[in-house]
PQR file with spaces between the fields and no chain letter, atoms N, CA, C, O and H, PARSE charges and radii, in Angstrom:
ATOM       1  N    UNK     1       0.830   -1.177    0.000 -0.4000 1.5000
ATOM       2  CA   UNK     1       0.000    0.000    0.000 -0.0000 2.0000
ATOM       3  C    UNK     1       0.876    1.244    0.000  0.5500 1.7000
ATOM       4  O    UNK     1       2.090    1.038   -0.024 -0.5500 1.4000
ATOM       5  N    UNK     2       0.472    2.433    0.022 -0.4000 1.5000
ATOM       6  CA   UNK     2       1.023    3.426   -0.603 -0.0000 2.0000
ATOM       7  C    UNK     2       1.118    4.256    0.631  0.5500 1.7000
ATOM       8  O    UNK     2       0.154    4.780    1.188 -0.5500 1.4000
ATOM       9  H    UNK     2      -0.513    2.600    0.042  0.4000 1.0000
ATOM      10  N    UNK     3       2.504    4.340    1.054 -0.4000 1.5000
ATOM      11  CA   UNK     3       2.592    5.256    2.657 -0.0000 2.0000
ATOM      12  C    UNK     3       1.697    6.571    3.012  0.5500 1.7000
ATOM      13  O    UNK     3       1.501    6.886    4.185 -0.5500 1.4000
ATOM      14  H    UNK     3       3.287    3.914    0.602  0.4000 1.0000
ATOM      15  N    UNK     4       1.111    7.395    1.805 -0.4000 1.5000
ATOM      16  CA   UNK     4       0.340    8.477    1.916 -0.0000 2.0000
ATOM      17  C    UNK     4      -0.924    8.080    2.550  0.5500 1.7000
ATOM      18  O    UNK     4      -1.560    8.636    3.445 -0.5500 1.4000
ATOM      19  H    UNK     4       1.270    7.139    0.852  0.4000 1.0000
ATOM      20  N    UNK     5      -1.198    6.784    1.764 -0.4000 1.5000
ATOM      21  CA   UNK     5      -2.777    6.422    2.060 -0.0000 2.0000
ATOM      22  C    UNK     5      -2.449    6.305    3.697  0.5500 1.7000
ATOM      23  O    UNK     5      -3.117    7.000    4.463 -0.5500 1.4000
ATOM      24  H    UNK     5      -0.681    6.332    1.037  0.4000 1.0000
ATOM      25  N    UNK     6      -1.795    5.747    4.029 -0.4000 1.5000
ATOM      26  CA   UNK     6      -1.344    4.939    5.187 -0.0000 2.0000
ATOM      27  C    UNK     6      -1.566    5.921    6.168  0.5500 1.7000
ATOM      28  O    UNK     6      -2.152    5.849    7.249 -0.5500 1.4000
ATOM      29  H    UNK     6      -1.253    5.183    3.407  0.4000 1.0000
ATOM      30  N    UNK     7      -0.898    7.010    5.508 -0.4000 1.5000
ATOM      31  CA   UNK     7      -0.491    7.749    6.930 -0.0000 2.0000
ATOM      32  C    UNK     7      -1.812    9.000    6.898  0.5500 1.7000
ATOM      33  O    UNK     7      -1.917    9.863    7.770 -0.5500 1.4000
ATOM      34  H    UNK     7      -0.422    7.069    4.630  0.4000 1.0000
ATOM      35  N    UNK     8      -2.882    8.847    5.537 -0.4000 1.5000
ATOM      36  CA   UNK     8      -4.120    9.958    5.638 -0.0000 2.0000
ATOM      37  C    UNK     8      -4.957    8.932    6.715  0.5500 1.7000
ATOM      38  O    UNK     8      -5.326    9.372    7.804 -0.5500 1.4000
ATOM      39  H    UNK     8      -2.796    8.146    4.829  0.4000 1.0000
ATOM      40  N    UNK     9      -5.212    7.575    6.322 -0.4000 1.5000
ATOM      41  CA   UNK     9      -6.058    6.875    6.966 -0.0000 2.0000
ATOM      42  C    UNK     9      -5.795    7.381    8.659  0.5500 1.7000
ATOM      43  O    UNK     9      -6.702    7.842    9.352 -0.5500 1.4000
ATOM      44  H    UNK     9      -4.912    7.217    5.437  0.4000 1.0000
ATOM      45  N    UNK    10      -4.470    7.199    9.105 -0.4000 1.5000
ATOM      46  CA   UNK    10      -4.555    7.094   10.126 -0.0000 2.0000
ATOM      47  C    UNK    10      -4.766    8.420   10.481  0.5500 1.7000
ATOM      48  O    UNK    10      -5.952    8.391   10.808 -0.5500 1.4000
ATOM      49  H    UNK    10      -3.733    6.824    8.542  0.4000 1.0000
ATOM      50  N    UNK    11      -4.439    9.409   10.609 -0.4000 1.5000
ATOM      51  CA   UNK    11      -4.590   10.821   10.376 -0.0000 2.0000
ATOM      52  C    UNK    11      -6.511   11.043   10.511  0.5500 1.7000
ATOM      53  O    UNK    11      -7.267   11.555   11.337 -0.5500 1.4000
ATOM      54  H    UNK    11      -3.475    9.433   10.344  0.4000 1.0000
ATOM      55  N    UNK    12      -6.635   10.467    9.445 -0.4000 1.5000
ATOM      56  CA   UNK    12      -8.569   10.782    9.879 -0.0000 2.0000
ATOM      57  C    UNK    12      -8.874    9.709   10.953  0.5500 1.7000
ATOM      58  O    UNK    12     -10.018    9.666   11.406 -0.5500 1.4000
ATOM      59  H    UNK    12      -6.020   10.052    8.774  0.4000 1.0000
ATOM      60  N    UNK    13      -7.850    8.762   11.433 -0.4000 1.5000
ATOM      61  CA   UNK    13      -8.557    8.331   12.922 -0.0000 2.0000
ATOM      62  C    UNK    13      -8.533    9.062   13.888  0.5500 1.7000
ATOM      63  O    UNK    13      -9.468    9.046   14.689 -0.5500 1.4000
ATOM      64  H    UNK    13      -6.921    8.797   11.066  0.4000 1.0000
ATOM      65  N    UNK    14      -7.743    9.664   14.005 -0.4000 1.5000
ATOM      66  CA   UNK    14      -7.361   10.590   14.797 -0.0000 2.0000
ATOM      67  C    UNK    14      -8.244   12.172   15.212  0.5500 1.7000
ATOM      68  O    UNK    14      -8.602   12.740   16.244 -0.5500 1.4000
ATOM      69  H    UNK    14      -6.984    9.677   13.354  0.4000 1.0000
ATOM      70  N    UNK    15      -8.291   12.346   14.191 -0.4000 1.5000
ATOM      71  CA   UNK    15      -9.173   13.778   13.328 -0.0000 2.0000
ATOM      72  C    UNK    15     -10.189   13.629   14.065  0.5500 1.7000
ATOM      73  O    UNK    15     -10.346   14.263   15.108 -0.5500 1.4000
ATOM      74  H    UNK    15      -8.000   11.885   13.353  0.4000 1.0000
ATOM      75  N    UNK    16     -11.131   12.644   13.547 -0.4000 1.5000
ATOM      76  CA   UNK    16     -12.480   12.036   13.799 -0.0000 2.0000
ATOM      77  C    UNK    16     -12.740   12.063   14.913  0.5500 1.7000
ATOM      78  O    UNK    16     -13.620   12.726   15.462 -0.5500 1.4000
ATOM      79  H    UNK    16     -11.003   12.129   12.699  0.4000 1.0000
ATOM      80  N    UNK    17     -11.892   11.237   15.432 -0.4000 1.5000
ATOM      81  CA   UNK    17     -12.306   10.920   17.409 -0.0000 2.0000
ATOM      82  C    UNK    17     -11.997   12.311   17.979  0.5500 1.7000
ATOM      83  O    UNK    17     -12.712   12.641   18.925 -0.5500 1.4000
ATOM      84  H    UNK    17     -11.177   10.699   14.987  0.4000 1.0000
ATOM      85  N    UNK    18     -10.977   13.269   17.541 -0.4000 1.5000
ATOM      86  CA   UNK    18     -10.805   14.394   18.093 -0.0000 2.0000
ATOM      87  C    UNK    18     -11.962   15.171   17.998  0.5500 1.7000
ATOM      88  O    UNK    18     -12.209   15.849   18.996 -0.5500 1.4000
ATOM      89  H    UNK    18     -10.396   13.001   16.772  0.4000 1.0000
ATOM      90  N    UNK    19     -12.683   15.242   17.119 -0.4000 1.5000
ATOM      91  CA   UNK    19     -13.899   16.135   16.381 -0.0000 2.0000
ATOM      92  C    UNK    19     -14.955   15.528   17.335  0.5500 1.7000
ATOM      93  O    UNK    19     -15.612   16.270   18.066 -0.5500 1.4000
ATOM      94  H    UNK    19     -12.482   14.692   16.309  0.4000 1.0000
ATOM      95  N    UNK    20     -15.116   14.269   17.336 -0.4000 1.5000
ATOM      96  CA   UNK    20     -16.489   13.821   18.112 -0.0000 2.0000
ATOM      97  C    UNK    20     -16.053   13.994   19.931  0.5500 1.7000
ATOM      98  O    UNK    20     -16.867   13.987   20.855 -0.5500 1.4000
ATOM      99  H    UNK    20     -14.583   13.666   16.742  0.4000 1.0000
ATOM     100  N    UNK    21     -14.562   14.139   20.042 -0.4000 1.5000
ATOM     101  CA   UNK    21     -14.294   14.301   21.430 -0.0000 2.0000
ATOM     102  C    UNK    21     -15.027   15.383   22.106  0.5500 1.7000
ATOM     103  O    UNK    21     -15.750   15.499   23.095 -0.5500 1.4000
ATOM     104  H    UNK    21     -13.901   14.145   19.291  0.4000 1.0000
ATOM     105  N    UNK    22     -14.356   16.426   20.796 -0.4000 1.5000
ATOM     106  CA   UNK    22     -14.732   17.921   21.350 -0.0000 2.0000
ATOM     107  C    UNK    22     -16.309   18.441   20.949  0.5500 1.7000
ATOM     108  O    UNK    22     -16.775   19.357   21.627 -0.5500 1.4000
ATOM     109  H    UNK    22     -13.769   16.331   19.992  0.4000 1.0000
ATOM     110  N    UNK    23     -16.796   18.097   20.299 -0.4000 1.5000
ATOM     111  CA   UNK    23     -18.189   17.749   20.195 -0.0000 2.0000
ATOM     112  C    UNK    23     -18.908   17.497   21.532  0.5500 1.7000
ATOM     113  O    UNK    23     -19.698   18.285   22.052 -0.5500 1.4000
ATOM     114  H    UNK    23     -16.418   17.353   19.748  0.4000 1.0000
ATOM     115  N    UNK    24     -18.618   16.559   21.919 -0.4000 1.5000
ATOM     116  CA   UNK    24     -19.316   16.111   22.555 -0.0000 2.0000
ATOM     117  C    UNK    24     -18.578   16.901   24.254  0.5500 1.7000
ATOM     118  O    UNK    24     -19.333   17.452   25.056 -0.5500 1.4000
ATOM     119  H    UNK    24     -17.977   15.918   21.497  0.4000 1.0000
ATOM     120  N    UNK    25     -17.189   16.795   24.473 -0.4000 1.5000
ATOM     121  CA   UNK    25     -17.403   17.903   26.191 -0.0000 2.0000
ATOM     122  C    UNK    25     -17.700   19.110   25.703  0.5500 1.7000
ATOM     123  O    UNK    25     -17.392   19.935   26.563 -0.5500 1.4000
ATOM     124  H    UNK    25     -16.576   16.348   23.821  0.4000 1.0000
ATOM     125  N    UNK    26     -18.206   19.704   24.624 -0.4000 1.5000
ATOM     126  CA   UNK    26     -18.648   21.116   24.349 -0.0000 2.0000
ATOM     127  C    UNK    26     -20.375   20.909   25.390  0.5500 1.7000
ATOM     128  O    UNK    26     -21.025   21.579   26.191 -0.5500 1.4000
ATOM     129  H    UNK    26     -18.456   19.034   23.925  0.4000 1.0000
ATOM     130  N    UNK    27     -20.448   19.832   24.849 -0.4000 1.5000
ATOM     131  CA   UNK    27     -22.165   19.648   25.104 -0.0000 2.0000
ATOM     132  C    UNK    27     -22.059   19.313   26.515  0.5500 1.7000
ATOM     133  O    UNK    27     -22.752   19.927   27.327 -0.5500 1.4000
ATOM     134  H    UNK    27     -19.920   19.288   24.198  0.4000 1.0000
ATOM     135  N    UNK    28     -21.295   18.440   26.868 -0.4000 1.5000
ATOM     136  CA   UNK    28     -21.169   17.913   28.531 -0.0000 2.0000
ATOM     137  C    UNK    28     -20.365   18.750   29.400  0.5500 1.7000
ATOM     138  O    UNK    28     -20.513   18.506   30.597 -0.5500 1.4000
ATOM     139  H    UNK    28     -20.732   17.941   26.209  0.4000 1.0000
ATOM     140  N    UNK    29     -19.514   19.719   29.089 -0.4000 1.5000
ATOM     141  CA   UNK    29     -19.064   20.781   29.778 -0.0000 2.0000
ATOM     142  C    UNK    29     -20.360   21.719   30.601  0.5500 1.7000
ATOM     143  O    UNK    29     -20.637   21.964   31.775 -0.5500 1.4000
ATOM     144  H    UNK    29     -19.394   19.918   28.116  0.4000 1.0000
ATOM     145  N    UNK    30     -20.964   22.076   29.208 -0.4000 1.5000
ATOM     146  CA   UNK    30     -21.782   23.436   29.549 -0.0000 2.0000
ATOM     147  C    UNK    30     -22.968   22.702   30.576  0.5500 1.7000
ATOM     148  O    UNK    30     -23.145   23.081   31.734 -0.5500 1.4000
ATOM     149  H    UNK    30     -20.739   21.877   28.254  0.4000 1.0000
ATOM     150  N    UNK    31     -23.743   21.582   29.930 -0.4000 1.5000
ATOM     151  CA   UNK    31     -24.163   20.812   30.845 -0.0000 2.0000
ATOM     152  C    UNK    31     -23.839   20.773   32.397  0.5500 1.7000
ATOM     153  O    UNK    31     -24.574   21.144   33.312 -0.5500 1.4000
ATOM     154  H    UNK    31     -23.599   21.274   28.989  0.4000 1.0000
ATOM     155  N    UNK    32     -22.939   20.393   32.451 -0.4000 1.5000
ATOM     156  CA   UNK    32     -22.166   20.192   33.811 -0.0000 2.0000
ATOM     157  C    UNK    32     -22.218   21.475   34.816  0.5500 1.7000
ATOM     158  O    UNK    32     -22.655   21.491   35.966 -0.5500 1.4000
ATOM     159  H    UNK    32     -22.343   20.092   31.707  0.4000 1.0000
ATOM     160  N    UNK    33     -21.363   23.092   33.680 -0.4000 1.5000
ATOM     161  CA   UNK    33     -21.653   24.376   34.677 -0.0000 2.0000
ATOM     162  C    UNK    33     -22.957   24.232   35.570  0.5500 1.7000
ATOM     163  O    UNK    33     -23.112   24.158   36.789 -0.5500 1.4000
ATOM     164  H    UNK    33     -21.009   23.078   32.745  0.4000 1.0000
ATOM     165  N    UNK    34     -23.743   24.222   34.606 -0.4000 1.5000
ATOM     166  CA   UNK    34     -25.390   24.297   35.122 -0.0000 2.0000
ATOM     167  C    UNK    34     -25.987   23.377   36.429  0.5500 1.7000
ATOM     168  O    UNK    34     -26.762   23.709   37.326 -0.5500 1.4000
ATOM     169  H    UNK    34     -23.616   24.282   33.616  0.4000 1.0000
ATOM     170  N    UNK    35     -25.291   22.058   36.155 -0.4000 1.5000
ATOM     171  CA   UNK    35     -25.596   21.126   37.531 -0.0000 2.0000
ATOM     172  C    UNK    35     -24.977   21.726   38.731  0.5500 1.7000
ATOM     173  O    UNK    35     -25.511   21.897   39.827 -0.5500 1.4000
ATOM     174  H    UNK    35     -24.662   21.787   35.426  0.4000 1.0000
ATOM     175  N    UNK    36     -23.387   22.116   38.248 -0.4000 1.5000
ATOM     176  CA   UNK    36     -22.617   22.050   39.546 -0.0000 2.0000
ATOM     177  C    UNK    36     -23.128   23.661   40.152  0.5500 1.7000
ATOM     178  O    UNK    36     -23.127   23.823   41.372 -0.5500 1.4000
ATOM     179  H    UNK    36     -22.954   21.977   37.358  0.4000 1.0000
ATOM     180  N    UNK    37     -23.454   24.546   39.451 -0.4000 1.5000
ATOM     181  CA   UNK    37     -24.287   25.797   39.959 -0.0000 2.0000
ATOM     182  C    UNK    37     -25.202   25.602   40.917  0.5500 1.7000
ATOM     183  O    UNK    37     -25.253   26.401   41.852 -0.5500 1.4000
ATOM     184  H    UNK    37     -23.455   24.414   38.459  0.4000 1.0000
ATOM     185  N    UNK    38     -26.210   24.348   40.839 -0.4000 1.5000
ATOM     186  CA   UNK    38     -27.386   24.125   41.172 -0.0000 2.0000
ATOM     187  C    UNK    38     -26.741   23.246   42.838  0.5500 1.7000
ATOM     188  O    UNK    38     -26.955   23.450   44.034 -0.5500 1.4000
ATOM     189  H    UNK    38     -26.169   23.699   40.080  0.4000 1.0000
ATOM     190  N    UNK    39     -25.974   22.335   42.128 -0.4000 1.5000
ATOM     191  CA   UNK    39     -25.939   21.103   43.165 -0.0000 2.0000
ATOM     192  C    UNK    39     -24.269   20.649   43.292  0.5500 1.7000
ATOM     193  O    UNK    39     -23.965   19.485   43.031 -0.5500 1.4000
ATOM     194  H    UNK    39     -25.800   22.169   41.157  0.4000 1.0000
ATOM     195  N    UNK    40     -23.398   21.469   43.636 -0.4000 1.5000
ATOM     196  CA   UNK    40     -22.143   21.321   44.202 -0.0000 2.0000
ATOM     197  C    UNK    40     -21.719   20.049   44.487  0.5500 1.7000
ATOM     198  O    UNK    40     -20.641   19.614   44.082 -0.5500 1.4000
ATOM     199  H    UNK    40     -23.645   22.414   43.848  0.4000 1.0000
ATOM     200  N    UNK    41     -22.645   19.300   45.288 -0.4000 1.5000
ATOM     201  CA   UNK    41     -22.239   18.062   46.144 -0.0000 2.0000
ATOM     202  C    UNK    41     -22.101   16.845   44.219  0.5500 1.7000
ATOM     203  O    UNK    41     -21.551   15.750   44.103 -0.5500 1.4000
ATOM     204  H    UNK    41     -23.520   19.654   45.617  0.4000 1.0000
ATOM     205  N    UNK    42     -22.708   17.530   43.291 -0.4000 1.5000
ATOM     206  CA   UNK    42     -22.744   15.883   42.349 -0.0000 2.0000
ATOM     207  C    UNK    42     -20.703   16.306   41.235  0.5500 1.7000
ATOM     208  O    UNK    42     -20.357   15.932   40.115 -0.5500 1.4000
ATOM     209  H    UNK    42     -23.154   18.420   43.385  0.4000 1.0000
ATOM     210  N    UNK    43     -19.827   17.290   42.429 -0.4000 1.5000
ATOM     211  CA   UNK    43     -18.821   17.318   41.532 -0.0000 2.0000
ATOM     212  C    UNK    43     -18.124   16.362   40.564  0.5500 1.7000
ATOM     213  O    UNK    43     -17.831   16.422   39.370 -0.5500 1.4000
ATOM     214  H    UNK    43     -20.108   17.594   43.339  0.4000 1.0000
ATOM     215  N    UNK    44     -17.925   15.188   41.824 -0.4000 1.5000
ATOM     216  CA   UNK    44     -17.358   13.554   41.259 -0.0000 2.0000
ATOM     217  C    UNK    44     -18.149   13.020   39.992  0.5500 1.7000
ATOM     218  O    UNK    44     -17.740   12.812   38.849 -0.5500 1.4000
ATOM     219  H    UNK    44     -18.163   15.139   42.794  0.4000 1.0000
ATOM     220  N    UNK    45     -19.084   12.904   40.405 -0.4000 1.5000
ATOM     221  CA   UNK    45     -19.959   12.401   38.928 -0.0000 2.0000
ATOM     222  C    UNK    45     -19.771   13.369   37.573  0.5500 1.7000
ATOM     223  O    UNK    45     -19.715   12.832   36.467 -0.5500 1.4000
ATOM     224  H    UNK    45     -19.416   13.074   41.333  0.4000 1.0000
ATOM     225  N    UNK    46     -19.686   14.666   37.701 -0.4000 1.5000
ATOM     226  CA   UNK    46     -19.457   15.486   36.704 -0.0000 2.0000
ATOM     227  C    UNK    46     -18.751   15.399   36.109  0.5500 1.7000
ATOM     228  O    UNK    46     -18.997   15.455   34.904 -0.5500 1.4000
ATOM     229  H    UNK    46     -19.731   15.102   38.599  0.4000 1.0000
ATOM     230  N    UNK    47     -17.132   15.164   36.671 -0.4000 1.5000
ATOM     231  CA   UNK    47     -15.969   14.779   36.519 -0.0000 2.0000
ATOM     232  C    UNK    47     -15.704   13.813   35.850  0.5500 1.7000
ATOM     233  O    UNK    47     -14.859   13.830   34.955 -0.5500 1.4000
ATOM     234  H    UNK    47     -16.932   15.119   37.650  0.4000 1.0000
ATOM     235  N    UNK    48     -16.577   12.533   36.271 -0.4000 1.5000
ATOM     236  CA   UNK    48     -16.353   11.413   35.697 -0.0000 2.0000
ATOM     237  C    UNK    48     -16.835   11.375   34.083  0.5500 1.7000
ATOM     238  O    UNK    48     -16.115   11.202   33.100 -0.5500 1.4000
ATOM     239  H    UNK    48     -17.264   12.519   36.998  0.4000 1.0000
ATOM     240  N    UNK    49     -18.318   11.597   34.134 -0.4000 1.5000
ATOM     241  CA   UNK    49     -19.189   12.624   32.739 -0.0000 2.0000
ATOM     242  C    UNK    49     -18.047   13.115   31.686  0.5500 1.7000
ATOM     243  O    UNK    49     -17.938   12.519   30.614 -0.5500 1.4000
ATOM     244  H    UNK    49     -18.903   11.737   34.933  0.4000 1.0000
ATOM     245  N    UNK    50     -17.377   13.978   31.940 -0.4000 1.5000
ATOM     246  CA   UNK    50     -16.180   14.594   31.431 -0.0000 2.0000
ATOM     247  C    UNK    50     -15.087   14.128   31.182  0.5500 1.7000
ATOM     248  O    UNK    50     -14.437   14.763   30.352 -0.5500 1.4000
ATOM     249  H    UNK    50     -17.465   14.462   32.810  0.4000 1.0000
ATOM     250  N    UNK    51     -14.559   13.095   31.668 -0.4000 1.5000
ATOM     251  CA   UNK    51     -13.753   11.810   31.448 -0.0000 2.0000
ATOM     252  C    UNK    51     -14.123   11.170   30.144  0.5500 1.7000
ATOM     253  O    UNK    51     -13.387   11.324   29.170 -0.5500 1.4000
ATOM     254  H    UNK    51     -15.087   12.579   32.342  0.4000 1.0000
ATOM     255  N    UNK    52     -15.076   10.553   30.078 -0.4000 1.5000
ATOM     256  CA   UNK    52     -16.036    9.501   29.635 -0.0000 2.0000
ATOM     257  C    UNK    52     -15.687    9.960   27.871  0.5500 1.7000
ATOM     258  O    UNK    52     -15.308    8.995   27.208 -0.5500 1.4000
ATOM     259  H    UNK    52     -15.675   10.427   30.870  0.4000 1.0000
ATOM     260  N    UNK    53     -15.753   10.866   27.349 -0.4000 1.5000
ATOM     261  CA   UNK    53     -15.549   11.232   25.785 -0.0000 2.0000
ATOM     262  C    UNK    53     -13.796   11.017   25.695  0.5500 1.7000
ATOM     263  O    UNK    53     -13.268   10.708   24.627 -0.5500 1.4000
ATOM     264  H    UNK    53     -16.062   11.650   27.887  0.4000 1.0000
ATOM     265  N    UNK    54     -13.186   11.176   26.665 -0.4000 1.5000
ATOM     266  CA   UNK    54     -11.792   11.111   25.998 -0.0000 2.0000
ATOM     267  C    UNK    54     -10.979    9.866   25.881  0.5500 1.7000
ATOM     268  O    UNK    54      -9.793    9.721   25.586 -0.5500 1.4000
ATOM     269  H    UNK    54     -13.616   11.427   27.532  0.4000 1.0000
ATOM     270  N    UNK    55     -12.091    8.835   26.247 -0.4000 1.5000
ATOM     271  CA   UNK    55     -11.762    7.424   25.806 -0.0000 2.0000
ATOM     272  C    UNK    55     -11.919    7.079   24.409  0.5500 1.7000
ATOM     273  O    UNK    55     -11.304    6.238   23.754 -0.5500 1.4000
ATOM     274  H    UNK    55     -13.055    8.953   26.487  0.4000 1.0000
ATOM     275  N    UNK    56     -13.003    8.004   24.002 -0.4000 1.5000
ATOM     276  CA   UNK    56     -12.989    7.818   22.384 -0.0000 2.0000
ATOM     277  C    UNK    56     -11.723    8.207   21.348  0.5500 1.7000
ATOM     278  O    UNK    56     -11.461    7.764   20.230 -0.5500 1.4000
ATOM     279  H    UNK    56     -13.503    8.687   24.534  0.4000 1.0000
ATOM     280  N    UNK    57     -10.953    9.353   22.288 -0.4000 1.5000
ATOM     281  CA   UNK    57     -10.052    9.776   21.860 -0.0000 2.0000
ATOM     282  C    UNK    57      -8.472    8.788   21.877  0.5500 1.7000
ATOM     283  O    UNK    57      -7.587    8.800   21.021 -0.5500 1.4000
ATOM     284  H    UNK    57     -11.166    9.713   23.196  0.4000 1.0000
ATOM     285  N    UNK    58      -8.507    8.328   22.614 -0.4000 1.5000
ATOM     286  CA   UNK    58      -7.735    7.356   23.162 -0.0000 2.0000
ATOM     287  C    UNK    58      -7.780    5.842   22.181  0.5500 1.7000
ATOM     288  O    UNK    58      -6.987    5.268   21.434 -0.5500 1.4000
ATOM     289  H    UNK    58      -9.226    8.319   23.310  0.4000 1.0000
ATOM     290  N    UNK    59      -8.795    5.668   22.534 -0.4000 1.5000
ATOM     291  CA   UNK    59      -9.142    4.188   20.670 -0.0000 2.0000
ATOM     292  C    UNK    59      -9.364    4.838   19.389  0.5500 1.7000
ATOM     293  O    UNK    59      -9.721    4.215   18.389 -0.5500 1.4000
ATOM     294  H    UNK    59      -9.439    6.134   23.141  0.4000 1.0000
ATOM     295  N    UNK    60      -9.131    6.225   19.423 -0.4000 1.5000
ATOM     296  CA   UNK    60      -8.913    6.590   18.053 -0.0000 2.0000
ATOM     297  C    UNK    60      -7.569    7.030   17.934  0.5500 1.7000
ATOM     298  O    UNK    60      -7.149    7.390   16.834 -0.5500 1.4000
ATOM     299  H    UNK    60      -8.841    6.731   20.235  0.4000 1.0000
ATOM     300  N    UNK    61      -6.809    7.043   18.998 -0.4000 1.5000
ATOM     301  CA   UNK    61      -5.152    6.787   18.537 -0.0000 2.0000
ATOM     302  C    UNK    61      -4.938    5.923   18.588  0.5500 1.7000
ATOM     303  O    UNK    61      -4.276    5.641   17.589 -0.5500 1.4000
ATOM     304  H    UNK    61      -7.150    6.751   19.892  0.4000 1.0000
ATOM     305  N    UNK    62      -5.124    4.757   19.467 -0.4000 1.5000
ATOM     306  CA   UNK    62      -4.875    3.277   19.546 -0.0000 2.0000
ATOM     307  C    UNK    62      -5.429    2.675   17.932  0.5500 1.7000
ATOM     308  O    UNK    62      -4.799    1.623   17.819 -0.5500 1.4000
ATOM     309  H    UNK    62      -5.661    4.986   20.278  0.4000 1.0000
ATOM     310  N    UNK    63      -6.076    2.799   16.976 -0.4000 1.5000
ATOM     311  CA   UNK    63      -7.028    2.637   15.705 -0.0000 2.0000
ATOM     312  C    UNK    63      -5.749    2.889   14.879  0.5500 1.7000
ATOM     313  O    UNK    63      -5.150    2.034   14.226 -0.5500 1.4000
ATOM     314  H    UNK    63      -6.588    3.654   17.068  0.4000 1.0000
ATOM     315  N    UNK    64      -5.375    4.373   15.023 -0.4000 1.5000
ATOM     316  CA   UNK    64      -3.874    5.500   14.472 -0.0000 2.0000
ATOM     317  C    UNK    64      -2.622    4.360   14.108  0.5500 1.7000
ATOM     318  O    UNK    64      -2.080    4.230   13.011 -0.5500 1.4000
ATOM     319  H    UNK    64      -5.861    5.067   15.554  0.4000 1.0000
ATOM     320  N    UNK    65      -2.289    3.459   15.557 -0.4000 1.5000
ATOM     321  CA   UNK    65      -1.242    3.308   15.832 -0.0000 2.0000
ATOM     322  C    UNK    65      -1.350    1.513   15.208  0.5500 1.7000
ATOM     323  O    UNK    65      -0.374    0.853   14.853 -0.5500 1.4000
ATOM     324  H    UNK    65      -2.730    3.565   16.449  0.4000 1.0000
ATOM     325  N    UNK    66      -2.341    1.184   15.214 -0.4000 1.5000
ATOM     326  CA   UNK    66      -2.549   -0.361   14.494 -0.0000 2.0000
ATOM     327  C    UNK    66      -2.612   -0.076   13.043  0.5500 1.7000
ATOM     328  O    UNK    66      -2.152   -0.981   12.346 -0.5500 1.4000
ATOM     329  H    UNK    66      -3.135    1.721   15.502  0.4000 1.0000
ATOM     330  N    UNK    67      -3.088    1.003   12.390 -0.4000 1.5000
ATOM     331  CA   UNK    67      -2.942    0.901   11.580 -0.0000 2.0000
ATOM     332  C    UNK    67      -1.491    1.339   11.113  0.5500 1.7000
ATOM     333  O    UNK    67      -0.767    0.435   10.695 -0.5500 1.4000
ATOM     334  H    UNK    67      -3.462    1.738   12.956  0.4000 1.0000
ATOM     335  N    UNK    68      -1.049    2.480   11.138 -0.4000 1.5000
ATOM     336  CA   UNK    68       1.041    2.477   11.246 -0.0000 2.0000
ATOM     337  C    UNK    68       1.423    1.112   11.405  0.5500 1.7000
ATOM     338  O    UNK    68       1.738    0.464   10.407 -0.5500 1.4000
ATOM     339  H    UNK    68      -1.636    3.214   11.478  0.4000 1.0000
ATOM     340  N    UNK    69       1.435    0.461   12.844 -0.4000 1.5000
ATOM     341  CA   UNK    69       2.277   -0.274   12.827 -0.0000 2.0000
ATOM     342  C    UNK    69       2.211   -1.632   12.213  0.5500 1.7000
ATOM     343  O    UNK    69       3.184   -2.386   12.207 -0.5500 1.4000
ATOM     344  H    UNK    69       1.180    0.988   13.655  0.4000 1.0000
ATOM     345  N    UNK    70       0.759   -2.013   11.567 -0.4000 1.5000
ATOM     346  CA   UNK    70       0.338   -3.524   10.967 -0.0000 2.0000
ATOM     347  C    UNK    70       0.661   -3.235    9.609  0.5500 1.7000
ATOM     348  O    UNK    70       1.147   -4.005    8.781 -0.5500 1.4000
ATOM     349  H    UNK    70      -0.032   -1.400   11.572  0.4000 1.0000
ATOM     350  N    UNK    71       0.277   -1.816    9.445 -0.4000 1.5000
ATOM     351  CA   UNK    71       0.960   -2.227    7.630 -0.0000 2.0000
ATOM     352  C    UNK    71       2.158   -1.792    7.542  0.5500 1.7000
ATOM     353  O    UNK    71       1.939   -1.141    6.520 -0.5500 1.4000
ATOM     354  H    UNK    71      -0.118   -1.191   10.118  0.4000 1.0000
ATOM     355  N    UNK    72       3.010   -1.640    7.703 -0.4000 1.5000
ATOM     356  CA   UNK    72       4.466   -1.284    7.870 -0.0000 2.0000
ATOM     357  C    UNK    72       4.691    0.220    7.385  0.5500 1.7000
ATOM     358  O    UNK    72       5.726    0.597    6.836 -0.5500 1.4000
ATOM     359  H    UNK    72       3.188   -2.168    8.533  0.4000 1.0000
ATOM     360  N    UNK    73       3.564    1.047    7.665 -0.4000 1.5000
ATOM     361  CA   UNK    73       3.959    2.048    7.421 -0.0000 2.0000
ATOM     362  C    UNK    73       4.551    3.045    8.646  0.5500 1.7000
ATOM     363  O    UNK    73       4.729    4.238    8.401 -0.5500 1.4000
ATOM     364  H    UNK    73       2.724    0.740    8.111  0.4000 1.0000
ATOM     365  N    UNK    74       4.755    2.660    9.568 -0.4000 1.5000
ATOM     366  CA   UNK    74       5.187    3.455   10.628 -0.0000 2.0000
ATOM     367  C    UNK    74       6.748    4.115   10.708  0.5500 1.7000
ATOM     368  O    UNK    74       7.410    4.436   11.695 -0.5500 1.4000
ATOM     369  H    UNK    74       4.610    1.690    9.767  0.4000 1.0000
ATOM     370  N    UNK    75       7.057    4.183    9.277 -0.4000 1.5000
ATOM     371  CA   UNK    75       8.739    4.921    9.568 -0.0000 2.0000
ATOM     372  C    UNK    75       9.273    5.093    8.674  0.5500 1.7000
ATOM     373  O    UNK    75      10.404    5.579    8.714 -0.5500 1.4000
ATOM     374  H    UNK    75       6.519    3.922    8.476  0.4000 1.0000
């Protein structure tokens, strides 16, 4: 395969999960102001809420890095 393809593919794994990352704590951020305004005591859970999207981010570099390193394009 052709190292460009190689290295766009992985590149839009990356992209992608970044885009739906920030997508989505845009929405669960502002969310969150509003609870913790109201109800202080639910901080931990908020926190966790806010966690929770950057796992997507995380298997969309892990996605990045299988694809580099299974087709031998990583170097």
């Amino acid at each position: 395969m052709d190292a460009g393809l190689i290295a766009i593919g992985a590149a839009i794994a990356v992209g992608l999960a970044a885009l739906g990352t920030g997508f989505a704590q845009a929405r669960i951020g502002a969310a969150a102001a509003g609870v913790l305004a109201e109800r202080p005591e639910l901080l931990g859970q908020v926190i966790l809420l806010i966690a929770i999207p950057e796992t997507i981010l995380i298997l969309g570099f892990a996605t990045s890095a299988m694809i580099l390193l299974l087709s031998g394009g990583g170097g």
